[in-house]
C-alpha positions as CSV (number, residue, x, y, z in Angstrom):
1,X,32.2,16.1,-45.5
2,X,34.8,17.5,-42.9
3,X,34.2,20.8,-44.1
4,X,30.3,20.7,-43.6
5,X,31.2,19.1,-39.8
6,X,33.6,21.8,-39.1
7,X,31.0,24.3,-40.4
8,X,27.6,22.8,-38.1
9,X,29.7,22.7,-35.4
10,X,30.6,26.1,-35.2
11,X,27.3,27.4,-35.7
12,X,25.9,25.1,-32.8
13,X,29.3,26.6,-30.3
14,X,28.2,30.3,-31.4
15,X,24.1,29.8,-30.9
16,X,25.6,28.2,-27.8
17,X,27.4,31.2,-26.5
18,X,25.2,33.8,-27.8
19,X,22.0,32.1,-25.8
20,X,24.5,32.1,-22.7
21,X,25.8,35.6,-23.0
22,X,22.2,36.7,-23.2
23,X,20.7,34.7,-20.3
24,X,23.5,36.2,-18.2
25,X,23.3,39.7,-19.2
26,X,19.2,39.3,-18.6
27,X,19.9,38.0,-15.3
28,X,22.3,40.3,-14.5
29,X,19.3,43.3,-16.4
30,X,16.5,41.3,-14.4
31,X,17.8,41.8,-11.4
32,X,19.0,45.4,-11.6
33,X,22.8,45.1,-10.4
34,X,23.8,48.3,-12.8
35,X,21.2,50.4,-11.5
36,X,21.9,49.7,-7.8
37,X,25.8,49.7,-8.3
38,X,25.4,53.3,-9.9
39,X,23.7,54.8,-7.1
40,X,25.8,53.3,-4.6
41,X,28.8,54.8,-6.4
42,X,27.1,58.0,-7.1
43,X,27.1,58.0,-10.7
44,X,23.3,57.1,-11.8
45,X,23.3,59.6,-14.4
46,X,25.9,57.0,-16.8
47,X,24.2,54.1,-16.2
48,X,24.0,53.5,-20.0
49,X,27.4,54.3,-20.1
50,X,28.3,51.8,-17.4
51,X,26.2,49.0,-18.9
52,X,28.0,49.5,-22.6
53,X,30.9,48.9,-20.6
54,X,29.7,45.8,-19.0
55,X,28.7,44.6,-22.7
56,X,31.9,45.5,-23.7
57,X,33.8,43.7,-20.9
58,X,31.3,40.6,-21.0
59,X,32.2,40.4,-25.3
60,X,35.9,41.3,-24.5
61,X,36.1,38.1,-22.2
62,X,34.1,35.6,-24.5
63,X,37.1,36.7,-27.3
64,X,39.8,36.4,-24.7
65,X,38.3,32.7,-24.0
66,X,38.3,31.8,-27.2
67,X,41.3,32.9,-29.1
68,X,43.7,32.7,-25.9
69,X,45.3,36.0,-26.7
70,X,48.6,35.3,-24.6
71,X,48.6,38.2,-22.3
72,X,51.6,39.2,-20.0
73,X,49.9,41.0,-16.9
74,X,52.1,39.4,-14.2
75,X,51.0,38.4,-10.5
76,X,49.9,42.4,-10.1
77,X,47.5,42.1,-13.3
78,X,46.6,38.7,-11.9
79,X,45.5,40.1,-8.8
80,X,43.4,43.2,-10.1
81,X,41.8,40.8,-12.4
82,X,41.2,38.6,-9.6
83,X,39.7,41.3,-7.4
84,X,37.6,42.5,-10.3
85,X,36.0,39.2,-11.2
86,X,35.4,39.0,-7.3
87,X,33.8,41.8,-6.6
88,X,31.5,41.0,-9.9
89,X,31.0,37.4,-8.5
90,X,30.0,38.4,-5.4
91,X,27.2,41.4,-6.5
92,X,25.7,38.9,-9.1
93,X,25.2,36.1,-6.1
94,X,24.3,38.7,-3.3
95,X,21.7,40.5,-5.9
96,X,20.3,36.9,-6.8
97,X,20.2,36.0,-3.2
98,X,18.7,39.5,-2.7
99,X,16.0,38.7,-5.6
100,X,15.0,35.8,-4.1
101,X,14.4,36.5,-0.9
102,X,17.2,33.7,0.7
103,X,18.4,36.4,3.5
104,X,15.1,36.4,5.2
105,X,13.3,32.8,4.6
106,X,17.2,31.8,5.9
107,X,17.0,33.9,9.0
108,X,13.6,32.4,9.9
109,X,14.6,29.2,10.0
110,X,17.2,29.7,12.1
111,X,15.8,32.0,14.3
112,X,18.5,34.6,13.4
113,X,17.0,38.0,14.4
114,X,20.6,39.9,15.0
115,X,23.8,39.2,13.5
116,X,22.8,38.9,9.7
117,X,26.1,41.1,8.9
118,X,28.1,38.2,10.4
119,X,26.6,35.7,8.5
120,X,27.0,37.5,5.1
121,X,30.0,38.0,5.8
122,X,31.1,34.5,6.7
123,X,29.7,33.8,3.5
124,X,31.9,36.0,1.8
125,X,34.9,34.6,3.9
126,X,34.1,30.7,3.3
127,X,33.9,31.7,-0.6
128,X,37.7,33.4,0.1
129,X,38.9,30.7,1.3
130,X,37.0,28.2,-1.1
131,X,39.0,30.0,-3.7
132,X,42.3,29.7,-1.9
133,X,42.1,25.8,-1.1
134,X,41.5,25.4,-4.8
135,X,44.1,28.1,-5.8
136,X,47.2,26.2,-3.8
137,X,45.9,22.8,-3.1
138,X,44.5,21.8,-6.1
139,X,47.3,22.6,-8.4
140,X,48.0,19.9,-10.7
């Protein structure tokens, strides 16, 4: 009877993940982040190849989380990784944001006409500095 428990249960965590890995990589498809990235970094002629690697990356990850491979990448791999999973953070919210219209029905409201740089940017700084509260005051 264990057996069979052990058995549902991980065929309810994998249906799990695989419905959330492919509701994030249609968001991230929907709202055409690879597209945009590649022409901004001048390479729109390997998208495909850049969104295998994004696959690759995304499946790479969900292994990593779930075997916890011990990995020795010191505080310089723990800072590259950090900047990486940044930077990928903050183009999947700015996109949505983007998709959604939130810059301009925000700016109405406000009556914001100039300045919208400063308040993206103190959007990006208030999510640095989110992150470093919880990095060295939160410790446990």
């Amino acid at each position: 009877m264990e057996i069979i428990q052990e058995v549902a249960l991980a065929i309810i965590g994998f249906a799990g993940g695989v419905s959330v890995a492919a509701g994030t990589f249609a968001l991230i498809t929907a709202l055409g982040i690879v597209p945009r990235l590649a022409a901004r970094m001048g390479v729109a002629g390997h998208v495909y190849k850049l969104e295998s690697v994004i696959v690759l990356g995304g499946t790479i990850g969900s292994l990593l989380s779930v075997y916890h491979f011990p990995m020795r990448i010191g505080d310089v791999g723990l800072v590259i990784f950090g900047i990486f999973a940044g930077i990928f953070v903050g183009c999947l919210s700015m996109a949505l944001a983007e998709a959604v219209k939130v810059f301009p029905v925000l700016c109405q409201r406000i009556n914001l006409s100039y300045g919208i740089y400063l308040l993206i940017f103190m959007m990006a700084a208030g999510k640095f500095l989110g992150t470093l509260y919880q990095m060295y005051f939160e410790r446990k």
